[in-house]
NUKOL-518406 format. One record per residue (C-alpha): x, y, z; residue number from 1. Coordinates in pm, whole numbers, m for minus. Layout:
N
NODE     c1     c2     c3 drenmar
NODE      X      Y      Z     NUM
...
! end
This chain:
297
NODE     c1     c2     c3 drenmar
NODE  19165  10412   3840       1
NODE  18793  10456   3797       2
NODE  18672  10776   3676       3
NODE  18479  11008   3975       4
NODE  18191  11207   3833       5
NODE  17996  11466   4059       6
NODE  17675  11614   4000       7
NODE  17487  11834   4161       8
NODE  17099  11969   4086       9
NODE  17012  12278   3971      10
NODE  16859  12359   4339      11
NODE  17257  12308   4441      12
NODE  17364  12509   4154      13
NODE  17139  12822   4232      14
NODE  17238  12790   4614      15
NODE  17649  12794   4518      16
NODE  17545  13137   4335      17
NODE  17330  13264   4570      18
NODE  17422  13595   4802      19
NODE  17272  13572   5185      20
NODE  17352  13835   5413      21
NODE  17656  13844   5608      22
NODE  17698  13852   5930      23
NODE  17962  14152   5994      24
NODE  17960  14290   6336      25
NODE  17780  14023   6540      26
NODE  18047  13989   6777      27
NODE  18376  14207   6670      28
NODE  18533  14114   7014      29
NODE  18543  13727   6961      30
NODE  18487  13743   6540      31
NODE  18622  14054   6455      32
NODE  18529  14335   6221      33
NODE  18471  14110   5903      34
NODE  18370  13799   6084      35
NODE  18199  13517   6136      36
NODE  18231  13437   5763      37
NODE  17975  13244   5533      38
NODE  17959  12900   5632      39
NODE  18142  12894   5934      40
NODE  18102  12661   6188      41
NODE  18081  12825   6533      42
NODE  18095  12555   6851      43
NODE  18005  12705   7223      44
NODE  18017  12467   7535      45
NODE  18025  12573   7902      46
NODE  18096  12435   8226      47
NODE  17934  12548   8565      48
NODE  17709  12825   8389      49
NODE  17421  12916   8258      50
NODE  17566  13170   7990      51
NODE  17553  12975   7714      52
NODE  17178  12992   7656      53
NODE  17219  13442   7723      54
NODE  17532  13467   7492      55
NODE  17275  13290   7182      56
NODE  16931  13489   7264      57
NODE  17173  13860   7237      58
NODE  17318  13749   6930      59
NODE  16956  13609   6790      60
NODE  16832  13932   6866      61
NODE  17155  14092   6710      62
NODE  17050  13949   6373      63
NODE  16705  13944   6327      64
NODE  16640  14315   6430      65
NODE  16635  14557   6102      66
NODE  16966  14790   6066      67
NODE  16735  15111   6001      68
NODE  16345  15151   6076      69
NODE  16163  15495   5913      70
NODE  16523  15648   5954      71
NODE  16603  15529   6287      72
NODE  16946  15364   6317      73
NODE  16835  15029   6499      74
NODE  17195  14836   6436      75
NODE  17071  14481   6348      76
NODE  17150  14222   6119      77
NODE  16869  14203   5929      78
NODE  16907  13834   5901      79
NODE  16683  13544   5899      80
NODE  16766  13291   6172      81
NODE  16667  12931   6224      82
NODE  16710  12797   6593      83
NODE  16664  12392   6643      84
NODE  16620  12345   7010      85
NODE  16684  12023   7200      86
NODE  16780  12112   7542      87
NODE  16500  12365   7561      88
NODE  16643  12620   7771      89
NODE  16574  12883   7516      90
NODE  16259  13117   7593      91
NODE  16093  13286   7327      92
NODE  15956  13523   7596      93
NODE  16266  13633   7750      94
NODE  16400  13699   7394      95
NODE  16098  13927   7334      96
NODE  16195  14108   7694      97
NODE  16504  14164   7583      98
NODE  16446  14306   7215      99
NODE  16195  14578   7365     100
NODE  16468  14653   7636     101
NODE  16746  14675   7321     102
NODE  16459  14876   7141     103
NODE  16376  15088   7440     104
NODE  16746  15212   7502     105
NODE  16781  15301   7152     106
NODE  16485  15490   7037     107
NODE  16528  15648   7392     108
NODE  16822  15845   7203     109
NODE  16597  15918   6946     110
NODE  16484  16276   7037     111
NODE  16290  16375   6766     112
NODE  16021  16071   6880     113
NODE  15783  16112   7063     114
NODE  15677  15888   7371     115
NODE  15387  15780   7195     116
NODE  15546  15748   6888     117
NODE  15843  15545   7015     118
NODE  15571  15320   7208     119
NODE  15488  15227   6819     120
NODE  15732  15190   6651     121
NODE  15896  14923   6900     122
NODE  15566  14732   6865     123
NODE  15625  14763   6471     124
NODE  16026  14680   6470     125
NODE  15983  14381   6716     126
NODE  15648  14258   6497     127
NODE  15874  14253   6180     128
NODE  16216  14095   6397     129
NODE  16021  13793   6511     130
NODE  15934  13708   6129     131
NODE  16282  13650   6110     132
NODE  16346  13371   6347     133
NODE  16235  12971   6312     134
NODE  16169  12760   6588     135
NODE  16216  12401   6565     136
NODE  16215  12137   6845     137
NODE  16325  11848   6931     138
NODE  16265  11560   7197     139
NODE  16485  11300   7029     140
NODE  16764  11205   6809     141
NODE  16513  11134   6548     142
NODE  16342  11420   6555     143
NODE  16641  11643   6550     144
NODE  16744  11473   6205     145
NODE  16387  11502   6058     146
NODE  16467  11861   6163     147
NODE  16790  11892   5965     148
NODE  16629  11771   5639     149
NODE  16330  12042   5765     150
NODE  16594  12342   5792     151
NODE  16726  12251   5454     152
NODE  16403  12323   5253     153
NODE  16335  12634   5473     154
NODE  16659  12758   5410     155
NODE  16635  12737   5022     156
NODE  16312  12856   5002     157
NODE  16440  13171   5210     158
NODE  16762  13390   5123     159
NODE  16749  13624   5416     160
NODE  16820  13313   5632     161
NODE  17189  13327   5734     162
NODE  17282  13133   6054     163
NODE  17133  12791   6189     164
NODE  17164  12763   6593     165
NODE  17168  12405   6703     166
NODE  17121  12368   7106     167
NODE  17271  12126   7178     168
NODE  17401  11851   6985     169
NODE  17495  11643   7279     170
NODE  17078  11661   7394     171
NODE  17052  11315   7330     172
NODE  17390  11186   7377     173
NODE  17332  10940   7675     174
NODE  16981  10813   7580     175
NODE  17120  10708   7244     176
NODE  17422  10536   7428     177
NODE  17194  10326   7637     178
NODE  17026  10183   7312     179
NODE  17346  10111   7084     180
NODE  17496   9856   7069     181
NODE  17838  10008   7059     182
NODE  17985  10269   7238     183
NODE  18068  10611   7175     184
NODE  18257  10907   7320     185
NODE  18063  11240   7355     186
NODE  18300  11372   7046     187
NODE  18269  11161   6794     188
NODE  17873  11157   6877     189
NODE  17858  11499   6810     190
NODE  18101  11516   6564     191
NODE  17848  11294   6291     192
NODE  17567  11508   6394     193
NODE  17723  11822   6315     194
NODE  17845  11620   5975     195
NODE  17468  11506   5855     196
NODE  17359  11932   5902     197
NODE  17694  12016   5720     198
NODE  17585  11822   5456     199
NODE  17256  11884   5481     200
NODE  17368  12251   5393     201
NODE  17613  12232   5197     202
NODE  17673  12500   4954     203
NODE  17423  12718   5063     204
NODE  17666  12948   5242     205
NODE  17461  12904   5579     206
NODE  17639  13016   5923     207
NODE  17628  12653   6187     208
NODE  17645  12758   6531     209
NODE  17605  12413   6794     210
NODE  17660  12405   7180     211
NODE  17779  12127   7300     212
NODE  17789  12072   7703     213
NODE  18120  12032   7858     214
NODE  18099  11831   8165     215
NODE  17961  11554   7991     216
NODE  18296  11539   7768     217
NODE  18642  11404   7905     218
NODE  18973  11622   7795     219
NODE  19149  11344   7656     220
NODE  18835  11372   7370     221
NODE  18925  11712   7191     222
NODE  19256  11586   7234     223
NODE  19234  11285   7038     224
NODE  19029  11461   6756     225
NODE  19217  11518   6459     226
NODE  19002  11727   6230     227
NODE  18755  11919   6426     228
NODE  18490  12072   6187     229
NODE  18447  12435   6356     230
NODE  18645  12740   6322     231
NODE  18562  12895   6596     232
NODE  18541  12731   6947     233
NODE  18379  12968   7247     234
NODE  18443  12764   7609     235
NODE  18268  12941   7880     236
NODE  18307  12869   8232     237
NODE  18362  13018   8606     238
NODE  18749  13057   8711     239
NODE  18608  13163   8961     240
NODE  18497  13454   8765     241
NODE  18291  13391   8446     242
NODE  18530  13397   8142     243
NODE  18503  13288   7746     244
NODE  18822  13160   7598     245
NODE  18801  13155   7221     246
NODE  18998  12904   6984     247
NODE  19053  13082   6622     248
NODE  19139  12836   6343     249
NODE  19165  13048   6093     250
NODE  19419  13281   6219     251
NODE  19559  12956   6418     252
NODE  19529  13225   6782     253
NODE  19334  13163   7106     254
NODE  19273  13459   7373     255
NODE  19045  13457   7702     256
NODE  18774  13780   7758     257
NODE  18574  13801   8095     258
NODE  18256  13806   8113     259
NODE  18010  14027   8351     260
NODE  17654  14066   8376     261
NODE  17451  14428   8353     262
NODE  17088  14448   8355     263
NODE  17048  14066   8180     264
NODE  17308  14159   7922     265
NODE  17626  14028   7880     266
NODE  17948  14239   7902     267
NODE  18264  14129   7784     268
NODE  18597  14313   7888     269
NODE  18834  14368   7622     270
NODE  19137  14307   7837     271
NODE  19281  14001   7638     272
NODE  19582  13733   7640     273
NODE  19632  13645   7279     274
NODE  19822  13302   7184     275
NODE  19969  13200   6863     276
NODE  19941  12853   6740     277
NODE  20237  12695   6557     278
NODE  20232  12383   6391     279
NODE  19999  12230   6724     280
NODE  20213  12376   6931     281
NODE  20146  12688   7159     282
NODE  20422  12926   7206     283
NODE  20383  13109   7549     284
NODE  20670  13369   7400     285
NODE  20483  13561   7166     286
NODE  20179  13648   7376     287
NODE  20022  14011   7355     288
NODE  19809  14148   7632     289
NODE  19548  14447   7503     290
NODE  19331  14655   7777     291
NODE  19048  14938   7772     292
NODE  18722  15007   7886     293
NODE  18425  14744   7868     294
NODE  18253  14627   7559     295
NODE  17906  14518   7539     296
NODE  17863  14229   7362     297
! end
C-alpha cells in the first residue's frame, strides 16, 4: 500500500488555529442556546412562500449589528457576514429598513437618550453594521464559482467573518441542464456545489448557510441521498398555515414551529412536536409536545 502524505500551507495552518466569533443565540428556537456551531452547514428550502428570503435578512441583521454601542445593550452578533446572491431576491434596502426598525425599538427603551441623541446613534450603529456584510453576485454558474474562490481570500484576510449565505444553489440548476451533456437530478447538482465552497473553506471554521428551492426537487431525491452534507435542514412551507420543520443531525431529532408575521418580522411559536431518529428510522412513540407564549425569531 502506497504511503498518503498531506500537506497543508501555512495560510491553512494559521486558519485551523484561528478563533472567529461564534454564533450563540442566532436562533435558540431552531439552534438552541449553544448553536449553530463553527462550520456547520445550515440548508433552508421552501415551497409556496416567500419566507425564505425574510428568515436570512433577520438573521443577517442578527449578526452584523454590535452586542453593545456607548453602553447601550444592542444584542447583535458582532459578526462579519458574506452573502453570495444568485436568485437576487435579497434587498439591501429592505435590510437597512429593517435594522433602523430593530434599532428604533431598542434604543426606544433606552430612557436616558435623548430623541436627538437616539436619532444618532442609530445612524452611527447601522454605519458600522453594514461594514460587516459582503455582497457578491452572481448571474451564472461560472460566476458563482469565481465567487467561491473570491469568498475564500476575503474570508482569510478577515477574522470577524463567521457565516457565508449562499442564495440559492439551485439558481442555475436548469440552464446548466440544458447545456450538459448528461443529466442530473436537482440533488446531486447542488450537492457538488455545496462540496467545491466546503472545500473552498475548509478549515477556516466558517458557518455555510445555502437555500435550495423545493419545488424544483422530487421526494424520491433526499431520499436516495446517502450522506447529505448539512446538519441542519429548515423546510418552510404553507400547511395551510406557514410552518418551518427543522431536521437536527446532530442530536438525530426533527420538530415543526409555526410561523406568523408582525410588522415584517417573523414570529415563530414555540409550541413544538419533537421526533427522535433511530438508526433511519422515526419512532412516532417517543414524541414530546412543548407550548408557551410566542417567540420572536
Amino acid at each position: 500500500m502506497a504511503n498518503i502524505v498531506k500537506t497543508e500551507s501555512g495560510i491553512d495552518l494559521l486558519q485551523r488555529f484561528s478563533v472567529r466569533p461564534k454564533l450563540i443565540g442566532l436562533q435558540v428556537e431552531v439552534f438552541g442556546e449553544d448553536g449553530p456551531l463553527p462550520g456547520d452547514v445550515i440548508e433552508i428550502n421552501e415551497k409556496d412562500t416567500n419566507l425564505k428570503t425574510i428568515l436570512l435578512t433577520q438573521w443577517i441583521i442578527k449578526c452584523i449589528l454590535p452586542a453593545t454601542w456607548k453602553g447601550v445593550q444592542i444584542g447583535g452578533l458582532e459578526v462579519g457576514v458574506v452573502f453570495l446572491s444568485t436568485d437576487h431576491h435579497f434587498s439591501s434596502l429592505n435590510l437597512v429598513t429593517l435594522l433602523e426598525r430593530k434599532l428604533k425599538r431598542t434604543l426606544r427603551q433606552c430612557q436616558q437618550l435623548l430623541p436627538s441623541s437616539g436619532l444618532t446613534m442609530m445612524k452611527e450603529i447601522t454605519k458600522d453594521s453594514l461594514r460587516r456584510l459582503s455582497l457578491y453576485e452572481s448571474f451564472c454558474k461560472t460566476e458563482l464559482l469565481f465567487n467561491f474562490c473570491s469568498t475564500k481570500t476575503f474570508i482569510l484576510s478577515h477574522s470577524q467573518s463567521s457565516v457565508v449565505i449562499v442564495d440559492s444553489l439551485s439558481a442555475y440548476y436548469w440552464e446548466d441542464r440544458l447545456s450538459a451533456s448528461t443529466i442530473q437530478s436537482l440533488e446531486k447538482y447542488c450537492q457538488s456545489l455545496l462540496q467545491c465552497l466546503i472545500e473552498k473553506l475548509k478549515q477556516t471554521n466558517i458557518t455555510i448557510i445555502y437555500t435550495v428551492q423545493q419545488f424544483l426537487r422530487e421526494v424520491h431525491e433526499r431520499e436516495r441521498s446517502d450522506a447529505p452534507l448539512f446538519i441542519y435542514s429548515l423546510s418552510i412551507e404553507n400547511q395551510p398555515q406557514s410552518v418551518i420543520h427543522v431536521e437536527n443531525r446532530r442530536t438525530a431529532s426533527k420538530f415543526s414551529k409555526k410561523i406568523e408575521s408582525f410588522k415584517g418580522d417573523l414570529l415563530l411559536r414555540t409550541e413544538e412536536t419533537i421526533i427522535f431518529i433511530h438508526t433511519g428510522c422515526i419512532s412516532h412513540n417517543e414524541t414530546t409536545k412543548r407550548s408557551s407564549e410566542s417567540a420572536r425569531v
